[in-house]
N, C-alpha and C positions, 0 to 999 in steps of 0.2 A: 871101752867107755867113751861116750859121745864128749865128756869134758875133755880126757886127757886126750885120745888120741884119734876120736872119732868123728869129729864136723869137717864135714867137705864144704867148698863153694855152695855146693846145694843146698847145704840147708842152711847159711847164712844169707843164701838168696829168700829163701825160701820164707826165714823167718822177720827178713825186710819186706817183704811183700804183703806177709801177714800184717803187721805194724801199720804200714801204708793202710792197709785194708780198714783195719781194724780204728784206724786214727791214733796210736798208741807210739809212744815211744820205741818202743822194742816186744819181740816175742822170741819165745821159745818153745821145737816143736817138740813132740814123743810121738815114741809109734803107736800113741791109741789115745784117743777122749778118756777112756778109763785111767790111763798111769797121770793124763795131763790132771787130772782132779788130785790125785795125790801127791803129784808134784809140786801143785799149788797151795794143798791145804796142808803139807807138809815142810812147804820150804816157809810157810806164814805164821803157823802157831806149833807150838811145842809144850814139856812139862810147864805149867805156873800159865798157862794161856788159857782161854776160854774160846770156845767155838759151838757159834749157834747154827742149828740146820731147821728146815723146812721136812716136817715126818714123812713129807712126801716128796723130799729131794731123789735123786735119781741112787740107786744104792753106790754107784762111784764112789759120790759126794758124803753119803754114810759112813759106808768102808773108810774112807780118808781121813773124816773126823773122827773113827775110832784107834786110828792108826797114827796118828798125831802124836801121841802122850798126854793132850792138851784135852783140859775135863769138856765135855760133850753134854749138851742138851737141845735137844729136841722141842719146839714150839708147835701147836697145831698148825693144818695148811695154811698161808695166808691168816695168820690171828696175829699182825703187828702189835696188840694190845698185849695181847701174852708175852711175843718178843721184849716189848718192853719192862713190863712186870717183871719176867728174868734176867736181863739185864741188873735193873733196878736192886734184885736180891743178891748176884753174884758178880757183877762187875766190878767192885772195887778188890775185891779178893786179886784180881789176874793181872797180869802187867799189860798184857796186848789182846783181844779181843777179835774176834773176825765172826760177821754173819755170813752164811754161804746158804746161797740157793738157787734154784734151778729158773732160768728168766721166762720160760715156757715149758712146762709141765707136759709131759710126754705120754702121762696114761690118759686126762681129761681133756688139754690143751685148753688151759687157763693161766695165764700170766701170772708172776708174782707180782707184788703190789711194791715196785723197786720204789718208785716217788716218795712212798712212806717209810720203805727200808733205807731210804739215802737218808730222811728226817732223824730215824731212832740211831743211825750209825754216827751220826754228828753229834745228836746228843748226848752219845757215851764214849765220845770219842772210841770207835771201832773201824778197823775195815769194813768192807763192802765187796765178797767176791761173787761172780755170778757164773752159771754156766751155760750159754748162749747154743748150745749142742743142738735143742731143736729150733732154733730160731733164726739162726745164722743160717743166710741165704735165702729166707723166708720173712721176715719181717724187717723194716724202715726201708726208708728209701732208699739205701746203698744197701740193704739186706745184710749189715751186721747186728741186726735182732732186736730183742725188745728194749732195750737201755736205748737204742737210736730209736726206736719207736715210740717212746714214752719221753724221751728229750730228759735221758737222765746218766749218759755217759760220763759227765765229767764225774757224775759221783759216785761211780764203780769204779775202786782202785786198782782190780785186776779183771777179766776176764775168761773165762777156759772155755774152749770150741774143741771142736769135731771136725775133722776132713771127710768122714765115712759117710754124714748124712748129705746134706744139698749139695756140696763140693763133690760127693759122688768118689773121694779116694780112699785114702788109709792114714790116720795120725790122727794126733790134737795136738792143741798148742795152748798155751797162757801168753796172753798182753796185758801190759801194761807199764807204766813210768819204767824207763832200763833200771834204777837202783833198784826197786822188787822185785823186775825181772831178773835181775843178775844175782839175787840172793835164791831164789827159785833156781836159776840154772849151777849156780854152787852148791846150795844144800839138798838139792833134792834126790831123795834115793830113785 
């Protein structure tokens, strides 16, 4: 187990570098973009939570939100208006709320519309998770993706990446604030 008995120097090197990178407090890696989605959307919402996805999130990001316990719905691509509208009908039901989506879309290669998802995640008091998979190393100027590209980092509370695409290795990771990140690397199966 990488909590009790399994982190070497390596990968605390590893995951200050990420951090660095990323502009982030702190990161945590796994051996794949895939487990890194459900580390993330599992260590953030749970039973009595609410979690919105993009229908055309990466299945990860699916898989994770149905594996959560935390109720799931689905908004059309990029339909903020719809986000909202759901919101609006089931937000007060949940204690904690998280929108999650993909910051570059991997079958069309269209952005999400994060400027707006940072407006509607304020509004309902929610998270903001993103997954920077295809974008990382390809988009802003330091090439941590579309949140740097769009000048909307500080309002993404976490991030989840990919080592296998532009970094060309093997893992992913989540950044973000170390108390999230530290709740993520405690709870996450």
């Amino acid at each position: 187990s990488r909590l009790i008995c399994g982190t070497t120097s390596l990968h605390v090197e590893l995951e200050r570098r990420l951090a660095e990178f990323e502009g982030t407090e702190d990161a945590v890696v796994t051996p794949t973009g895939w487990m890194a989605n459900h580390a993330a959307v599992g260590g953030l919402v749970g039973k009595g939570d609410l979690v919105l996805c993009d229908k055309l999130d990466h299945a990860s990001i699916l898989d994770a939100a149905r594996a959560s316990d935390a109720t799931m719905r689905t908004y059309p691509h990029r339909d903020v208006a719809r986000l909202a509208r759901l919101l609006e009908k089931h937000r007060r039901r949940h204690r904690r709320c998280l929108i999650v989506t993909d910051s570059l879309f991997s079958m069309d290669g269209d952005l999400a519309p994060l400027r707006e998802l940072a407006d509607v995640k304020r509004r309902f008091d929610a998270q903001l998770l993103i997954d920077e998979a295809h974008a990382t190393g390809v988009l802003g100027d330091k090439g941590t993706g579309a949140a740097e590209l769009l000048d909307v980092k500080a309002d993404v509370d976490a991030t989840v990446g990919t080592l296998s695409k532009a970094i060309g290795a093997l893992g992913g990771f989540v950044a973000g604030p170390r108390a999230l990140v530290d709740i993520i690397r405690n709870t996450a199966r």
